[in-house]
SEMAR-169313 format. One record per residue: x, y, z of N, C-alpha, C, CB in turn; residue in one letter; chain; residue number from 1. Coordinates in Angstrom, 2 decimals, m for minus. Glycine has a CB too. Layout:
BEGIN
PT      nX      nY      nZ     caX     caY     caZ      cX      cY      cZ     cbX     cbY     cbZ r c   k
PT       X       Y       Z       X       Y       Z       X       Y       Z       X       Y       Z a A NUM
...
***
This chain:
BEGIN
PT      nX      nY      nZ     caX     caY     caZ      cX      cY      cZ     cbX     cbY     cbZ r c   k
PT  m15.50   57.49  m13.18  m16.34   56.37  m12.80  m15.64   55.05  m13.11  m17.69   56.45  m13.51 x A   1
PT  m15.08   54.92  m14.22  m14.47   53.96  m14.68  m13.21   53.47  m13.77  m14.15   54.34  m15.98 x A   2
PT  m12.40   54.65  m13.24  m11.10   54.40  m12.72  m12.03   54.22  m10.97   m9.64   55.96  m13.09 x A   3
PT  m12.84   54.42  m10.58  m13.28   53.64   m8.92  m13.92   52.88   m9.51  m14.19   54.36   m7.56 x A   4
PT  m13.86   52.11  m10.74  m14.76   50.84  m10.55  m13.94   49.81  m10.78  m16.00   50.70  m11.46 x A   5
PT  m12.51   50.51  m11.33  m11.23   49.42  m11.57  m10.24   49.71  m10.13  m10.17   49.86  m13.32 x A   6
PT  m10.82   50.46   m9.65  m10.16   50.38   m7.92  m10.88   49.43   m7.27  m10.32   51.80   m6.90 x A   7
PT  m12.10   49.36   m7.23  m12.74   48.98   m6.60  m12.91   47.63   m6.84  m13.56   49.63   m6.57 x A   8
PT  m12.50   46.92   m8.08  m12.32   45.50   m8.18  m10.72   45.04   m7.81  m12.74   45.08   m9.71 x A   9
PT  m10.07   46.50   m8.36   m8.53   45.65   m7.95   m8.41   45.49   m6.40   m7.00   46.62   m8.46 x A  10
PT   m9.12   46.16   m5.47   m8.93   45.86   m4.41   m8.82   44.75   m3.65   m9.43   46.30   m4.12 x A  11
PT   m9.87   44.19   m3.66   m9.68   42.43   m3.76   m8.81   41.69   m4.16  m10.41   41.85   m4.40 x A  12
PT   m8.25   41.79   m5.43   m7.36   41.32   m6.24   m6.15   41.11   m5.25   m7.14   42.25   m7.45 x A  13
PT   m5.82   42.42   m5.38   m4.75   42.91   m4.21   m4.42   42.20   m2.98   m5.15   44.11   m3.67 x A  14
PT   m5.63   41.76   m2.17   m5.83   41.02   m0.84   m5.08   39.91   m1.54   m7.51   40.70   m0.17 x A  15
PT   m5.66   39.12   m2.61   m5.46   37.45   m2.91   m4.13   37.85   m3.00   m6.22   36.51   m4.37 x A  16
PT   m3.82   38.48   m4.32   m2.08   38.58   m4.21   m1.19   39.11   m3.03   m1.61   39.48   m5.28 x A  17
PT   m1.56   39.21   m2.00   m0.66   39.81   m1.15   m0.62   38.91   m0.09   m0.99   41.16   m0.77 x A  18
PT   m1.61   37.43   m0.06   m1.72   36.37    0.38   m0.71   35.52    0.09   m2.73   35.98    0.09 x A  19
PT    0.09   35.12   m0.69    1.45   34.70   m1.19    2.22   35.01   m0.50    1.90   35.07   m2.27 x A  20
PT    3.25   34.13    0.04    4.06   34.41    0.93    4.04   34.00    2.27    4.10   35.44    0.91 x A  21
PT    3.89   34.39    3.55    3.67   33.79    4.75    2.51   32.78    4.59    3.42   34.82    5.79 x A  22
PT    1.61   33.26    4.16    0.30   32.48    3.62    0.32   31.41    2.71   m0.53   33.33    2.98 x A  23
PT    1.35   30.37    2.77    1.17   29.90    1.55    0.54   28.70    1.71    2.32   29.83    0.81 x A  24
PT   m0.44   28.33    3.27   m1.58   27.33    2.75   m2.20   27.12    2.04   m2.25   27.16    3.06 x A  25
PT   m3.05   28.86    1.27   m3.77   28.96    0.74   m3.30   28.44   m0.88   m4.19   30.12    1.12 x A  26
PT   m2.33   28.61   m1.02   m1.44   27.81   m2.44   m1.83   26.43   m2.00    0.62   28.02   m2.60 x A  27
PT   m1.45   25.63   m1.31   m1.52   24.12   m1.12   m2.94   23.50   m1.08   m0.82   23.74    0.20 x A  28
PT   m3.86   23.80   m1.70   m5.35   23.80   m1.20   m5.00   22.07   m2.15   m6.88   25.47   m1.90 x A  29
PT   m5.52   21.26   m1.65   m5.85   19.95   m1.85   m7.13   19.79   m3.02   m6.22   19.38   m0.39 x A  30
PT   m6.88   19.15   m3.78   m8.31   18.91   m4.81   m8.52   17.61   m4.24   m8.14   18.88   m6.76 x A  31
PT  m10.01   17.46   m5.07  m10.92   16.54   m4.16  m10.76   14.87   m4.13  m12.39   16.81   m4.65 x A  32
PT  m11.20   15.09   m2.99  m10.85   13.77   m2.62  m10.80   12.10   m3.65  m11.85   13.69   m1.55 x A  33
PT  m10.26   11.80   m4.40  m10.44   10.48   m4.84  m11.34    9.69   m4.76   m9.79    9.91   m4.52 x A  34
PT  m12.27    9.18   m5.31  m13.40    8.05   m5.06  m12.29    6.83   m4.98  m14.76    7.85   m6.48 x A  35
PT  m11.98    6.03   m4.55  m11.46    4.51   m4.78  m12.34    3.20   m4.26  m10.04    4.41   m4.01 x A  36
PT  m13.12    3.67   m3.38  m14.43    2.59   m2.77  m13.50    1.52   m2.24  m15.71    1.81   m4.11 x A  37
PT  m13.93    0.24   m3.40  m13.44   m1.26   m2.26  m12.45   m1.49   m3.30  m14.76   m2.94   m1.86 x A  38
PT  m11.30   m0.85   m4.23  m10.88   m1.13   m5.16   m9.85   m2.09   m4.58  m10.60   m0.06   m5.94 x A  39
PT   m9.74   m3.40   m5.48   m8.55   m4.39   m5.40   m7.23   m4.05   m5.41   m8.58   m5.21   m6.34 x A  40
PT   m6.78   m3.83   m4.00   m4.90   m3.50   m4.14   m4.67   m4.99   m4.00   m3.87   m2.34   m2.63 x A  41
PT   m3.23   m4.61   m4.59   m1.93   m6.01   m5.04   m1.11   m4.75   m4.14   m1.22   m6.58   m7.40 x A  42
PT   m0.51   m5.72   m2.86    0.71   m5.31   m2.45    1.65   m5.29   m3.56    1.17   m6.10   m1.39 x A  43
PT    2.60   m3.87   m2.56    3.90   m3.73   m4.02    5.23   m4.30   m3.39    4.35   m1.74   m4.65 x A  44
PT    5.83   m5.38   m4.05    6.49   m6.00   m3.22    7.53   m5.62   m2.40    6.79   m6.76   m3.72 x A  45
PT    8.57   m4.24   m2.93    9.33   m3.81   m2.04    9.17   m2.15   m2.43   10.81   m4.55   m2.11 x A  46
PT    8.60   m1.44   m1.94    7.83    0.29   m2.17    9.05    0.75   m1.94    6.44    1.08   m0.98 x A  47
PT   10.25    0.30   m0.98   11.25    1.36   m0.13   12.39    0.78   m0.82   11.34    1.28    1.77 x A  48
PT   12.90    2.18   m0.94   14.55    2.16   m1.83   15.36    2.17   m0.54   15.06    3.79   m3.05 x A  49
PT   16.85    2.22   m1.03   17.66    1.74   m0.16   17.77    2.69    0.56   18.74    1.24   m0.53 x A  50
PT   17.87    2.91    2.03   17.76    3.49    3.41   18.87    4.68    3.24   18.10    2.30    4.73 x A  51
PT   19.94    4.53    2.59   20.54    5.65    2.27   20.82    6.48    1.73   20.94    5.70    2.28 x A  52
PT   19.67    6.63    0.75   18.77    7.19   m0.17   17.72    7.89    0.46   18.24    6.24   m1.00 x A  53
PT   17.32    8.03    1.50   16.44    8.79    1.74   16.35   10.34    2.15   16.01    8.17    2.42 x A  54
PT   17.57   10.62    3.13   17.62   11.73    3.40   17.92   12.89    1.85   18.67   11.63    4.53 x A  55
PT   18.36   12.28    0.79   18.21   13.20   m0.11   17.30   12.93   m1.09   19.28   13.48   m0.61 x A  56
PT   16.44   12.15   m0.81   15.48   11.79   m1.56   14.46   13.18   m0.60   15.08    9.83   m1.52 x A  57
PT   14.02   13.18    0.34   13.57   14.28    1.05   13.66   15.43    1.09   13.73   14.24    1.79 x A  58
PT   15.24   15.98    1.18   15.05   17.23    0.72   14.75   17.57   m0.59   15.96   17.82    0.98 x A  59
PT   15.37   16.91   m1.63   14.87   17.39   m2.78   13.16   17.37   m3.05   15.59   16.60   m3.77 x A  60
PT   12.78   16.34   m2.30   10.84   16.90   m2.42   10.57   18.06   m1.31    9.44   15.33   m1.89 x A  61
PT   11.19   18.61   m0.47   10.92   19.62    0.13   11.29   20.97   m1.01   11.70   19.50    1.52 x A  62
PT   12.24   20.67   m1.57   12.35   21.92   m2.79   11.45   22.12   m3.71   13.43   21.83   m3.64 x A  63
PT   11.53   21.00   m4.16   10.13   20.79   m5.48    9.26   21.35   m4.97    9.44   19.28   m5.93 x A  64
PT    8.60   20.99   m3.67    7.00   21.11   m3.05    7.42   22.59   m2.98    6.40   20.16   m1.31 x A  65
PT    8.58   23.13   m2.43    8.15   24.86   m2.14    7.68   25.50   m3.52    9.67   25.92   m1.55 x A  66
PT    8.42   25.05   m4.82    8.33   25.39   m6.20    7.13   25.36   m6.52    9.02   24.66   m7.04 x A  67
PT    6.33   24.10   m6.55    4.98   23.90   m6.64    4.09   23.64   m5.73    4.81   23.16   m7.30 x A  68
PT    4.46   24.54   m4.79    3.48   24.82   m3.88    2.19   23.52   m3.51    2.86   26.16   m4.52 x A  69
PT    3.46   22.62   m2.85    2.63   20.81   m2.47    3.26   20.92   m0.98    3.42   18.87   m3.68 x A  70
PT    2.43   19.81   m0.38    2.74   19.46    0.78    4.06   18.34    0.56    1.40   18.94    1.48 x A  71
PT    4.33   17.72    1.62    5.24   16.70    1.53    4.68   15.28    1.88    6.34   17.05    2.39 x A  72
PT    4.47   14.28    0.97    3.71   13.07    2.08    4.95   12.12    2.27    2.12   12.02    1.33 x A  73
PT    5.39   11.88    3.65    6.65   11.08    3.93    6.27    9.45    4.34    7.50   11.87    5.24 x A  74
PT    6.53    8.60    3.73    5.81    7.19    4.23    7.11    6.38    4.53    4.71    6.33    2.94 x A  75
PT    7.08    6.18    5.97    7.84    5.51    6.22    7.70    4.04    7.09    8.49    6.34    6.60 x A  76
PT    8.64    2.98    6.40    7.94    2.05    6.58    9.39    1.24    6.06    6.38    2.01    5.86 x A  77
PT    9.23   m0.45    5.70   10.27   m1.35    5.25    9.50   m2.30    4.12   10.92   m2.24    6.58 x A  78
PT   10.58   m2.84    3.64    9.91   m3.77    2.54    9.45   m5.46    3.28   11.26   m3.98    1.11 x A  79
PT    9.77   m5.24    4.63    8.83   m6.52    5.09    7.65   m5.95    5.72    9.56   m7.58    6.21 x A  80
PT    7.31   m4.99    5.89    6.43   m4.97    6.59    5.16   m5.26    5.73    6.51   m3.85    7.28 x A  81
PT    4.16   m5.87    5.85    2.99   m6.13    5.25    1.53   m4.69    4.81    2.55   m7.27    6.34 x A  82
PT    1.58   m4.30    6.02    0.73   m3.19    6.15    2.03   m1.91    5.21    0.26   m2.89    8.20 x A  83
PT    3.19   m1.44    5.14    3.37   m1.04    4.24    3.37   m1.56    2.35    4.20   m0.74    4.80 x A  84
PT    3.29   m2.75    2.42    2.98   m3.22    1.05    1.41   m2.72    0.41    3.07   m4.89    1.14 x A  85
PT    0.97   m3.06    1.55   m0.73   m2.83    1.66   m0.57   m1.39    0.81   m1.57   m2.65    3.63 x A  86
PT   m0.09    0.08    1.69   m0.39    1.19    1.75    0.15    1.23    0.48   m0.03    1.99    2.82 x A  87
PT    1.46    0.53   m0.21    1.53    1.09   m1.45    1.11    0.85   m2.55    2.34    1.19   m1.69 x A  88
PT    0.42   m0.23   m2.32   m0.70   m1.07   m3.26   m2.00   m0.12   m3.54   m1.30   m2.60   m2.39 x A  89
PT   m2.41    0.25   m2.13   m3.22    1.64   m1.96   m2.83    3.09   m3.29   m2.67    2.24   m0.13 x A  90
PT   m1.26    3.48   m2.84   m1.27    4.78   m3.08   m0.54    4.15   m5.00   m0.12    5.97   m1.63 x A  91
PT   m0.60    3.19   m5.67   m0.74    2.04   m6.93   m1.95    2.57   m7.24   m0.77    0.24   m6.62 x A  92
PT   m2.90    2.41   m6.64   m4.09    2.68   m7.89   m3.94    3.67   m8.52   m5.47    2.85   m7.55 x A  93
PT   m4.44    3.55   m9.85   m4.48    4.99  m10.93   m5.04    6.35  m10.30   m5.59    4.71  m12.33 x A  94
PT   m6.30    6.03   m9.91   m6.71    7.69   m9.40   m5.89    7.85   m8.42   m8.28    8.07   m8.82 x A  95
PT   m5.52    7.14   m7.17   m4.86    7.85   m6.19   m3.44    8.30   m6.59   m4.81    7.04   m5.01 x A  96
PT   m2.95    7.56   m7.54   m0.99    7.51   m7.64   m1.53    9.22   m8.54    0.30    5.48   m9.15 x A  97
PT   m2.71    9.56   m9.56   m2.59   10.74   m9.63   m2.66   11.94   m9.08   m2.91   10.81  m10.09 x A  98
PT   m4.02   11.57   m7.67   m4.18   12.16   m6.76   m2.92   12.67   m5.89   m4.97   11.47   m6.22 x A  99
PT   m2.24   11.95   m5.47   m1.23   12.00   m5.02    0.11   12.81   m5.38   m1.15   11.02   m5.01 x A 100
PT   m0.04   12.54   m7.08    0.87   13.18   m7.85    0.77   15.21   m7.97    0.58   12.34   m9.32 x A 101
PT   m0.77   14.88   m8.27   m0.91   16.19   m7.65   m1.26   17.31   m6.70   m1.14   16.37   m7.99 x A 102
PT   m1.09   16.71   m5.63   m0.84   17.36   m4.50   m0.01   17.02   m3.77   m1.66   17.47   m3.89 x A 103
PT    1.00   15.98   m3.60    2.06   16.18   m3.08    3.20   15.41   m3.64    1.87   16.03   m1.87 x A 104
PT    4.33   15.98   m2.82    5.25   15.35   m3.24    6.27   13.78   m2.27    5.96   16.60   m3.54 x A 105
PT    5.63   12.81   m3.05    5.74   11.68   m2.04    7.36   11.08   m1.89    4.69   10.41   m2.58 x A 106
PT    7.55   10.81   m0.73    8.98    9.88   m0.19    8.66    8.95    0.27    9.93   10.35    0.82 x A 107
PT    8.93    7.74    0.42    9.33    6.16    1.04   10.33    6.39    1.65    9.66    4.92    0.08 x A 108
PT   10.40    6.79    3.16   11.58    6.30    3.99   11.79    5.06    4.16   11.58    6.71    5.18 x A 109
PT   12.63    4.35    3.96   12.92    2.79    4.26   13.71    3.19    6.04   14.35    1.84    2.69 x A 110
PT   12.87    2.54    7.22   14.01    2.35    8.39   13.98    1.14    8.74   13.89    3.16    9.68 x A 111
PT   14.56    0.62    7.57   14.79   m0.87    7.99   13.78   m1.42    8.98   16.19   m1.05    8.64 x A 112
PT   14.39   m1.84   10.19   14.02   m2.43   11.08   13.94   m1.41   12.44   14.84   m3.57   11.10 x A 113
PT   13.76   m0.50   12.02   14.11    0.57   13.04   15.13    1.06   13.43   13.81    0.39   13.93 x A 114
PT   15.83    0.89   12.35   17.15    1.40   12.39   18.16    2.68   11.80   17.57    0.52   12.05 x A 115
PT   17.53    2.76   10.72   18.01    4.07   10.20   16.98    5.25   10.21   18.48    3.87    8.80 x A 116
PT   17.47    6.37    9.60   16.41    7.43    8.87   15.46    7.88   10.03   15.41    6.68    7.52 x A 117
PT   15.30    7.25   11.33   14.71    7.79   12.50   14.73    8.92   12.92   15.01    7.33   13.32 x A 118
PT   15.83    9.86   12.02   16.19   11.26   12.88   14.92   11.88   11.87   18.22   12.14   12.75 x A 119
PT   14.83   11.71   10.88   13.69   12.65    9.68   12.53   12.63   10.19   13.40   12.05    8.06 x A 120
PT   12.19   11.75   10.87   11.06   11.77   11.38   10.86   12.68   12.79   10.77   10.41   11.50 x A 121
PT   12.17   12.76   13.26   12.06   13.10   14.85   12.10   14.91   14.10   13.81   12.34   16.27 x A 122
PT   12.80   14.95   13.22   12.74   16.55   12.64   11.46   17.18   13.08   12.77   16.67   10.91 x A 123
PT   10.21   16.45   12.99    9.19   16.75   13.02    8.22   16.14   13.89    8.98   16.74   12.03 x A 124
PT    8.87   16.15   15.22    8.29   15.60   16.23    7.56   14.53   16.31    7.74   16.27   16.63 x A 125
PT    7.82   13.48   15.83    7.06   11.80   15.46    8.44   10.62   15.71    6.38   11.66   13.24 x A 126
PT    7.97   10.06   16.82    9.21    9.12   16.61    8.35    7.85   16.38   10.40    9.00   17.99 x A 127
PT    9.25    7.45   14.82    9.10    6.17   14.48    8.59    4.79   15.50   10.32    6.00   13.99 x A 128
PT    7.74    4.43   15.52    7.63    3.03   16.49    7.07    2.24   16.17    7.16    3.01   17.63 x A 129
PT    5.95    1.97   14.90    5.62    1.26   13.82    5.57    1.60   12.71    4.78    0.85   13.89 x A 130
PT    5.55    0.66   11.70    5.08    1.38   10.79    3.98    0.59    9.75    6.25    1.92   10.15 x A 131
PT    3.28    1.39    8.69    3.88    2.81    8.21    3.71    3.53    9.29    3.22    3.56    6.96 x A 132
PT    4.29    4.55    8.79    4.31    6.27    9.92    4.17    6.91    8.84    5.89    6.98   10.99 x A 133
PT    3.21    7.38    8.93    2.99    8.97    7.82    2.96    9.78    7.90    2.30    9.39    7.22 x A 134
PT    3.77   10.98    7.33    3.32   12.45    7.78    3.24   13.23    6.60    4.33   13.19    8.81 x A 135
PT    2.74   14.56    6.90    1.78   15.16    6.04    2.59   16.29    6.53    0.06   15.01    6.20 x A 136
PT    3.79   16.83    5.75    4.00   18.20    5.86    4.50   19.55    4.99    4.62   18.12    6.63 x A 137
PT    4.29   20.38    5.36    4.09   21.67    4.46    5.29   22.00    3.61    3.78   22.97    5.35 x A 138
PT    5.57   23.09    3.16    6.82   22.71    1.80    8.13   23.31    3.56    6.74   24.51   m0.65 x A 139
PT    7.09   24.30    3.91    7.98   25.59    5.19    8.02   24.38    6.38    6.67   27.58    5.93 x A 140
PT    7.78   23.14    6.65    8.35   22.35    7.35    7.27   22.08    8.73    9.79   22.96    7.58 x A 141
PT    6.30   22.10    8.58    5.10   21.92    9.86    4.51   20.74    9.09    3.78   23.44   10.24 x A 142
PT    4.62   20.12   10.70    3.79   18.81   10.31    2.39   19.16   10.46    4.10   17.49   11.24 x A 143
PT    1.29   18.35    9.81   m0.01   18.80    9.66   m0.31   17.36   10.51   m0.69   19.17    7.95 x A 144
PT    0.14   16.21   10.68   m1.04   15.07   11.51    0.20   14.15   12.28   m2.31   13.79   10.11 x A 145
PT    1.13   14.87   13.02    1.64   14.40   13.91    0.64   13.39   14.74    2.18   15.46   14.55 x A 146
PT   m0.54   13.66   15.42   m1.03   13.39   16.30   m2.25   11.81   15.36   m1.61   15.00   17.05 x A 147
PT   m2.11   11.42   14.39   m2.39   10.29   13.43   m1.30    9.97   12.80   m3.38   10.53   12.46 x A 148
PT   m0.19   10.43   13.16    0.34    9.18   11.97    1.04    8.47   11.95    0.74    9.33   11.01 x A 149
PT    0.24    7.49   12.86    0.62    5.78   13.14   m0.72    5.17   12.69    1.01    5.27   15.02 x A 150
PT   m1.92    6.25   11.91   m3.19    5.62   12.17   m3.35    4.53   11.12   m4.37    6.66   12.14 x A 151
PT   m1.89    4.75   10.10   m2.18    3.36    8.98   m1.57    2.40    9.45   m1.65    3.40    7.43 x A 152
PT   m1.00    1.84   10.22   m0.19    1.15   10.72   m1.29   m0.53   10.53    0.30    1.90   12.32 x A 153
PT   m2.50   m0.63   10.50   m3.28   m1.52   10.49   m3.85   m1.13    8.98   m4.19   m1.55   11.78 x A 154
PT   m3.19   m0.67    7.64   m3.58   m0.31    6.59   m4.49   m1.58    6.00   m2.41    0.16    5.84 x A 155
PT   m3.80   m3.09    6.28   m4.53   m4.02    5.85   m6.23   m4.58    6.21   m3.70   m4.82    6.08 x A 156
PT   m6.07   m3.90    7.13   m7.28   m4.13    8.10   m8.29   m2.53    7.59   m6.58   m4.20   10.19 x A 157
PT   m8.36   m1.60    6.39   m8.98   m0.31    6.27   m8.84   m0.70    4.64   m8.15    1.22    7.04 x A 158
PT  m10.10   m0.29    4.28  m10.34    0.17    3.17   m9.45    1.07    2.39  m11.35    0.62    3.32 x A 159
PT   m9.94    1.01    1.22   m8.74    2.21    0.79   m9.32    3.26    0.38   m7.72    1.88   m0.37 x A 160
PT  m11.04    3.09    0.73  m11.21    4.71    0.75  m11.17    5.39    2.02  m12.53    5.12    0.18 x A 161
PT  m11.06    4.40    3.20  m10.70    4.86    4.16   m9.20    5.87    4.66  m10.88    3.84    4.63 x A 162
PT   m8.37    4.59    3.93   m6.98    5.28    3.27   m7.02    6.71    3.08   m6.64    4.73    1.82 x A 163
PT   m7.91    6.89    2.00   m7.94    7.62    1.29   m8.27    8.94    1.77   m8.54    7.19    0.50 x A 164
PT   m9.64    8.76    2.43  m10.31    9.79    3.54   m8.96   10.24    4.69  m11.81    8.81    4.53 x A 165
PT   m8.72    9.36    4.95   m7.78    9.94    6.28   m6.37   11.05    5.81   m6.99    8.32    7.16 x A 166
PT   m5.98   10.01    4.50   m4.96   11.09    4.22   m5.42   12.70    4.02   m4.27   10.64    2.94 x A 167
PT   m6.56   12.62    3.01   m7.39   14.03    2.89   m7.32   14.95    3.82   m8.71   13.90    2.82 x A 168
PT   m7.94   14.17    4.79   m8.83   15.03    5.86   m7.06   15.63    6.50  m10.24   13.77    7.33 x A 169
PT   m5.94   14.86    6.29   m4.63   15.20    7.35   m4.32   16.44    6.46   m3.12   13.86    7.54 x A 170
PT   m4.56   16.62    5.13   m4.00   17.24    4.30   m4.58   18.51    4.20   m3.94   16.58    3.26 x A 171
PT   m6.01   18.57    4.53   m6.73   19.81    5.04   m6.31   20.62    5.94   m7.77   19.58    5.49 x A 172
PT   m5.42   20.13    6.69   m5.38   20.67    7.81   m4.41   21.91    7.59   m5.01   19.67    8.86 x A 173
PT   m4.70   23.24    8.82   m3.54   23.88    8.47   m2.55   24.57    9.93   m4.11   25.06    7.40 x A 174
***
């Protein structure tokens, strides 16, 4: 009796662990969403490191994220642009910069003026044409909100729990 009642729970067990592996959305599950409401961002005056810094600034968060099982959040953008100051003033606040911290693993593409680092983005079917440009992708390399992410591009003009909501909801996705 004892040994079908420890079958009969490991069975289940079994399912979850055998979910690992091709499955590894179910690892990336997002915790909850951030409250931030109408909180006061201070643009950050220059968020983006130097442009030739990025492509290995990227892969190495694509390694990390497979390790700890995170998405990738790629923000790409320049240090004039305004609406990227905005967004990093945004992803500055305490709850979100933790939020953030733990669930993904974040990059600042700097493309200048539209000039560099354009191919990282095209990796993943998004070509740069304002910015920010954000994307939201998995450690195995699928973008999750190709089809939004130009939607911060007016970050100054959105709340930052709006911010906040949108990234979520991209991050749900699978």
């Amino acid at each position: 009796m004892r040994r079908r009642a420890a079958a009969l729970f490991a069975l289940p067990l079994l399912g979850v662990l055998s979910m690992s592996g091709p499955h590894e959305a179910s690892a990336r599950a997002i915790t909850e969403t951030p409250q931030v409401g109408d909180a006061t961002v201070t643009p950050v005056a220059a968020p983006y490191g130097p442009p030739e810094a990025a492509p290995v600034a990227v892969a190495a968060a694509f390694e990390k994220a497979k390790t700890e099982h995170k998405s990738v959040l790629l923000d790409f953008g320049g240090n004039w642009c305004p609406d990227c100051r905005i967004l990093a003033g945004i992803f500055a606040l305490p709850v979100m910069d933790a939020w953030l911290k733990q669930n993904f693993e974040v990059v600042n593409v700097n493309v200048m003026r539209f000039k560099t680092n354009m191919d990282i983005a095209q990796k993943y079917g998004v070509t740069v044409t304002s910015v920010p440009t954000v994307l939201i992708v998995t450690p195995e390399g699928k973008a999750l909100n190709t089809d939004g992410s130009k939607d911060l591009g007016s970050a100054r003009q959105m709340s930052s729990q709006a911010v906040v909501n949108l990234i979520a909801g991209w991050a749900a996705r699978d």
